[in-house]
Legacy VTK file of the C-alpha trace (Angstrom):
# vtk DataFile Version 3.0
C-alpha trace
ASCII
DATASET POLYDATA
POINTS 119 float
-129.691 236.538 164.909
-132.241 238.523 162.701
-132.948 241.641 162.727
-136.547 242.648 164.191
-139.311 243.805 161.916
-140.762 247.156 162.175
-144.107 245.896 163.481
-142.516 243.966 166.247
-140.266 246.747 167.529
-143.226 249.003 167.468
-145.088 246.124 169.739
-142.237 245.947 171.805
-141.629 249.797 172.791
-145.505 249.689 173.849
-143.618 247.940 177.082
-141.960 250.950 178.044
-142.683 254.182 178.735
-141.595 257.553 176.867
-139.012 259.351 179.003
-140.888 262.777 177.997
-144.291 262.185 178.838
-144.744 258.929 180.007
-147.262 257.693 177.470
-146.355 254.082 175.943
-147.163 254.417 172.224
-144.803 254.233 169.760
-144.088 254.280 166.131
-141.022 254.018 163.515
-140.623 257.019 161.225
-139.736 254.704 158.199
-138.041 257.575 156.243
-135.352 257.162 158.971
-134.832 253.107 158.584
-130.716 253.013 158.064
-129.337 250.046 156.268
-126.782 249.710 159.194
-129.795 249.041 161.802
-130.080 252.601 163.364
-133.989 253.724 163.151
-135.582 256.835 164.950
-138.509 256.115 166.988
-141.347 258.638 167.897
-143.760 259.058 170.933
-146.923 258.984 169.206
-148.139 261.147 172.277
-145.347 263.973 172.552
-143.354 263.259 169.349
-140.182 262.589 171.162
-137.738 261.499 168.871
-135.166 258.794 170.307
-132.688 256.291 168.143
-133.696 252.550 168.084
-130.806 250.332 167.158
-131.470 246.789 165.904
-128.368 245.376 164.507
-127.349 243.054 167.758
-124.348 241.504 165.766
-122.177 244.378 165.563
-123.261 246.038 168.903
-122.135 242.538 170.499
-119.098 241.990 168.586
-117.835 246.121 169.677
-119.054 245.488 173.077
-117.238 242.875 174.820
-118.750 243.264 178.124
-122.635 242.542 177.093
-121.992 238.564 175.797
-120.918 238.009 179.318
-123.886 240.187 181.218
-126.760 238.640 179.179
-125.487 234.879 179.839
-126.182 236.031 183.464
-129.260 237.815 183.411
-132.097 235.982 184.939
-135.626 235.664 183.242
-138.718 237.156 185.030
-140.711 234.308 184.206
-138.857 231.140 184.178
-135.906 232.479 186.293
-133.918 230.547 183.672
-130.306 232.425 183.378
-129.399 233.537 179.421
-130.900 235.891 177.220
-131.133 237.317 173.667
-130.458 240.933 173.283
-133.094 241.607 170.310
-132.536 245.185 169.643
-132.227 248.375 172.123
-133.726 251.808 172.182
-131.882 254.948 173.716
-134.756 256.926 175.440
-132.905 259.228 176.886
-129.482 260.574 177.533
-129.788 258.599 180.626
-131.779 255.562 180.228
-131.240 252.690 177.422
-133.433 249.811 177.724
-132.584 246.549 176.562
-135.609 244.334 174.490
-134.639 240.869 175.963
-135.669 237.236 174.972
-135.323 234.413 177.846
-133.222 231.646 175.721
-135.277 228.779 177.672
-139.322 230.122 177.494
-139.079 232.725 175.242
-140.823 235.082 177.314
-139.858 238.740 175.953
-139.221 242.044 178.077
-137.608 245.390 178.170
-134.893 245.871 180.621
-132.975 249.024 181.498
-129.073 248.905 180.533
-126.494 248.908 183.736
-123.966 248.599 181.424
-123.655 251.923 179.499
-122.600 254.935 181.678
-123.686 258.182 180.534
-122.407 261.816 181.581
LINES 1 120
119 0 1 2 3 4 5 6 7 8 9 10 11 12 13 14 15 16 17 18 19 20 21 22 23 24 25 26 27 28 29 30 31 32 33 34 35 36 37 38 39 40 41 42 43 44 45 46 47 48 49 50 51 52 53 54 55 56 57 58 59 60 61 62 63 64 65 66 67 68 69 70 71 72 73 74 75 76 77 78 79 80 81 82 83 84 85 86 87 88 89 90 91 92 93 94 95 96 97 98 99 100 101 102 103 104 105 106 107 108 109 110 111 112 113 114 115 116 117 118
């Protein structure tokens, strides 16, 4: 599973909205690109600050619970059960959205975590 390129995460977030002030454009702040896959994103409207995380293979190997959800989550498109987690973005202490692939049409989406419980 490769990691995603800058340009392509930056694409993606545009899917989503900022959990400050709503707006949907995004960029990387390349000083903060971490060799283990953590990045910080920034709301090119507010400059909220939230981590991006894009290195699947570890998150799915410490997470035993996620192979499991993602062979069950349905596509939007296709309805076709299985996806790809690609990478995922913390936008707020509350709300982490999943950046999903559908194994069978490739469609791509955002989709907000059930599985991580926050305090």
């Amino acid at each position: 599973m490769p990691n995603p390129t800058m340009k392509e995460v930056e694409t993606r977030l545009g899917t989503v909205q900022c959990a400050i002030c709503k707006g949907s454009s995004f960029g990387i702040d390349e000083r903060s690109m971490q060799a283990d896959g953590e990045w910080r994103g920034i709301c090119r409207k507010c400059y909220y600050t939230f981590p991006i995380y894009t290195d699947m293979e570890f998150y799915l190997r410490t997470q035993p619970d996620i192979p499991y959800r993602l062979k069950e989550m349905s596509c939007p498109t296709c309805n076709h059960k299985g996806v790809s987690l690609n990478f995922r973005a913390t936008m707020s202490v509350r709300e982490s959205i999943y950046f999903l692939t559908c194994t069978s049409c490739q469609n791509t989406y955002p989709e907000q975590s059930s599985l991580e419980a926050f305090e």
